[in-house]
N, C-alpha and C positions, 0 to 999 in steps of 0.2 A: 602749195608753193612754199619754198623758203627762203629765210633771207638768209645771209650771211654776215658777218660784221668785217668789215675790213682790218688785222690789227695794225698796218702803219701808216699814219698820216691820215687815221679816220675814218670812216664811211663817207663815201659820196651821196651828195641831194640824193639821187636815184634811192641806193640804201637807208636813208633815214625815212623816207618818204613809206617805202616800203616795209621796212619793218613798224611802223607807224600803222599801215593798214592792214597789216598782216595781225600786230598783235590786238588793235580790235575785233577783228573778223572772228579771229582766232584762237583768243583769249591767251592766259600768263602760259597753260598748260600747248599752245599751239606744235612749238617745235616738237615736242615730246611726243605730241599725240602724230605729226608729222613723220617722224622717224617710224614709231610703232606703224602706223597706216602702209606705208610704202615700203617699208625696210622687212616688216615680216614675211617671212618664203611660205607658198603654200596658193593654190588654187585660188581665182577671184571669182567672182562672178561677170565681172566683164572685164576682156581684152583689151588689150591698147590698140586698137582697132577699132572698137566702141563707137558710136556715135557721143551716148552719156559721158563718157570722158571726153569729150571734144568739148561741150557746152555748160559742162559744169566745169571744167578747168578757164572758162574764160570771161572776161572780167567784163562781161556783156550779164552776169549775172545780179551784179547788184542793183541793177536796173530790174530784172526780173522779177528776183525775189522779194522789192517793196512793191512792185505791179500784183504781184502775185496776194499778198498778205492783204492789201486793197480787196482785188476782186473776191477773197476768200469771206471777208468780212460778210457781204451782202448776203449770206446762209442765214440767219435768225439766231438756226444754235450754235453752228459753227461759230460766232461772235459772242453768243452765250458763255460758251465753254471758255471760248480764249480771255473774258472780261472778266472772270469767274474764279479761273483756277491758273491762270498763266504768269502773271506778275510781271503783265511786261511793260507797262507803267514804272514800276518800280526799281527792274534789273532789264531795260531793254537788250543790253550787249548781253549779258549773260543769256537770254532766250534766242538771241543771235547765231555766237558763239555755242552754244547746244547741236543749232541747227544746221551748221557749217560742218562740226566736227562729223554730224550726221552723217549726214551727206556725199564727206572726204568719206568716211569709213565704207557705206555702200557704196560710191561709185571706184574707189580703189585699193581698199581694204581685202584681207583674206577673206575670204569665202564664210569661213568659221565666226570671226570680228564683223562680218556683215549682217551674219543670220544672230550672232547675239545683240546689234543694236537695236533692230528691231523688235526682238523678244523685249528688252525696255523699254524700247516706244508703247508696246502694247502693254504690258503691267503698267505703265504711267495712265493708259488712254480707260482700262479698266478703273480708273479712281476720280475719272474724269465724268460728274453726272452730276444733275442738279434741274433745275426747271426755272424756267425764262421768264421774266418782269407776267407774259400776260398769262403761265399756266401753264405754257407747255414743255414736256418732260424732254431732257436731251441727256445722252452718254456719247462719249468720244470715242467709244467703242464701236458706235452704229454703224455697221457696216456700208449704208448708205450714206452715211456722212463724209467717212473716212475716202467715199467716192470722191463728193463733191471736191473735198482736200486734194486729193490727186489730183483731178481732172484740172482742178484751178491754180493750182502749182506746175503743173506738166505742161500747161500750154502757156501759160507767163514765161515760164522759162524759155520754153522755146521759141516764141514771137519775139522776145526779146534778144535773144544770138541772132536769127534772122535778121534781125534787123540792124543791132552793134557789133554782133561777132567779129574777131579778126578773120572768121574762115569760115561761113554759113554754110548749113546741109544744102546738099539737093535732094530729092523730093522722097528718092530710096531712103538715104536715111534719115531724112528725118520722121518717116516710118518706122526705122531703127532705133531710135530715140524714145519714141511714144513706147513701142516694144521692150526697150532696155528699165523705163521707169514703171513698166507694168510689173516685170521683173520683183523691184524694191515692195512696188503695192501689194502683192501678193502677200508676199511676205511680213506686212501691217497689216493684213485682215481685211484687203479688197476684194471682194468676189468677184471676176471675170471683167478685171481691167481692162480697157480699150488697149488696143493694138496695133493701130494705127493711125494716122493723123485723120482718118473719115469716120471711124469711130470715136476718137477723141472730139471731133467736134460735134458729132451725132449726141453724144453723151453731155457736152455743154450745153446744148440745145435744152434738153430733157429736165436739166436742172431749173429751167429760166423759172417757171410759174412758181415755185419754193421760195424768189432772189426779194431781197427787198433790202432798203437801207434801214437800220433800225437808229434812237439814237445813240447805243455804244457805237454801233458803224460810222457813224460820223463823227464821234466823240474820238475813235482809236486812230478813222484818217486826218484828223487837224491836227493832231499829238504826231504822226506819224511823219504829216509834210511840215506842219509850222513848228513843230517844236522839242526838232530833233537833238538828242543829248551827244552833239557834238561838238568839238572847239568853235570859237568864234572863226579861226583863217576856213575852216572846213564848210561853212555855211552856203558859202555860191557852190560849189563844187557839188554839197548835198542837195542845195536847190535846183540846179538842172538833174542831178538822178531822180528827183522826186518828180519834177513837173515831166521828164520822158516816161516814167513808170505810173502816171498818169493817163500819158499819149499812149500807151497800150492799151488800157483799157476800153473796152467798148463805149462808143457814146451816152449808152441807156445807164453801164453802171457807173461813170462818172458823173451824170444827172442825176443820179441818185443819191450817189453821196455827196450832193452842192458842191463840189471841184467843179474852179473857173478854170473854162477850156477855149481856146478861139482855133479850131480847128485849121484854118486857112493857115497862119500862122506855125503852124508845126512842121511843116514839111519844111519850108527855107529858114526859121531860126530853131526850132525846138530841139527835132532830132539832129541839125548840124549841131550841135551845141551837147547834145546826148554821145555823138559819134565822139567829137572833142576830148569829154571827160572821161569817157570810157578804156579811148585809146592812152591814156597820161594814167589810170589808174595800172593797165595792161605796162606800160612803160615802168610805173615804178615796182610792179609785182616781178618783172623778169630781171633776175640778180643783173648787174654789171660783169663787163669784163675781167675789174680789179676782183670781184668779190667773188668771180668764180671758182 
């Protein structure tokens, strides 16, 4: 997404607001990497027809993507690696902004600019090894890890459009969705990615008896919901994405990681309140009239 700055009489609320969460997401290099991404000619990998372009252009994702980094945690090494060698402690927006640009570049990038961000993903995941507090050895390479990663990013993402999207799948595609991120996995060193949403959740299934909360897992989710490096006006606004990308998560893995949950309560204040933020984030991400 872009902004534009208005040159007379200023940017409007909408514009400020926007270019605001744009250049966190996005970081200083955003627009650059924005033009590069969209503006290069040449073969993608998915169409504008995509389901993946539907769900990751919609701002039902920031909801996602903190449900997602949650549920990802509960793996042992998968929270090994990321306490280890990530630095997200130290440079959250920067490991944010990484992720984003990611992201943009596989789901709208050339073809070329896609298959080379990945080829970095994977020279970074090669350097990524060590062994865990009780002995046991973990690489970022592991192909069965790199599963879990998928699988637990793939369905956060998408439970969470189903459920804020301005424009949810139906049931084809979001078969199409599951299929378009198998796509990218491959491409990371996933061996025989799920393809569908029956095998996506077959596959989350298979993960359960590996899951456990360790305490970096709980260590990285109360840094993540109580003590987010965000301005002070931005704190409610990040407290309901946090407490909805909560509400995603399954029961067993938010008792796991002691996240106070009152399930009754979700359906008539949480997710209204989710739906709220999400559509005002969606509001300020699509430029204005003036700014078009």
């Amino acid at each position: 997404m872009t902004r534009r700055i208005v040159p007379a009489g200023g940017p409007s609320l909408r514009d400020r607001l926007g270019n605001e969460i744009f250049s966190r997401v996005a970081g200083p290099d955003g627009t650059e990497n924005r033009t590069r991404i969209h503006g290069t000619p040449g073969p993608r990998w998915f169409g504008p027809e995509r389901p993946v372009r539907r769900v990751h252009g919609d701002a039902a994702m920031f909801i996602g993507g903190l449900s997602a980094l949650l549920l990802q945690s509960l793996h042992p090494l998968a929270m090994a690696a990321v306490a280890g060698h990530s630095g997200f402690r130290g440079d959250p927006w920067g490991r944010l902004q990484r992720t984003s640009t990611f992201l943009a570049t596989t789901t709208y990038g050339p073809a070329r600019s896609a298959q080379e961000a990945c080829h970095r993903v994977r020279a970074v995941h090669e350097t990524v090894r060590g062994t865990t507090a009780d002995g046991q050895p973990y690489s970022a390479a592991d192909p069965h890890l790199l599963c879990w990663v998928h699988v637990a990013e793939t369905d956060s993402f998408l439970r969470a459009h189903q459920r804020y999207g301005a424009h949810p799948l139906d049931d084809e595609e979001c078969d199409g969705y599951v299929a378009d991120m198998a796509r990218v996995a491959t491409a990371l060193g996933v061996p025989d990615p799920p393809a569908d949403v029956a095998e996506l959740t077959a596959r989350l299934a298979a993960y359960r008896g590996e899951l456990r909360a360790t305490g970096e897992a709980r260590s990285s989710a109360r840094f993540l919901l109580l003590n987010p490096p965000v301005p002070f006006l931005a704190r409610i606004p990040y407290g309901v994405i946090a407490a909805n990308a909560v509400s995603l998560l399954p029961l067993w893995a938010s008792r796991a990681l002691w996240l106070p949950r009152l399930p009754a309560l979700e359906g008539p204040c949480v997710r209204p309140l989710g739906s709220a933020v999400t559509a005002g984030i969606r509001w300020a991400l699509t430029p204005s009239r003036e700014a078009a």
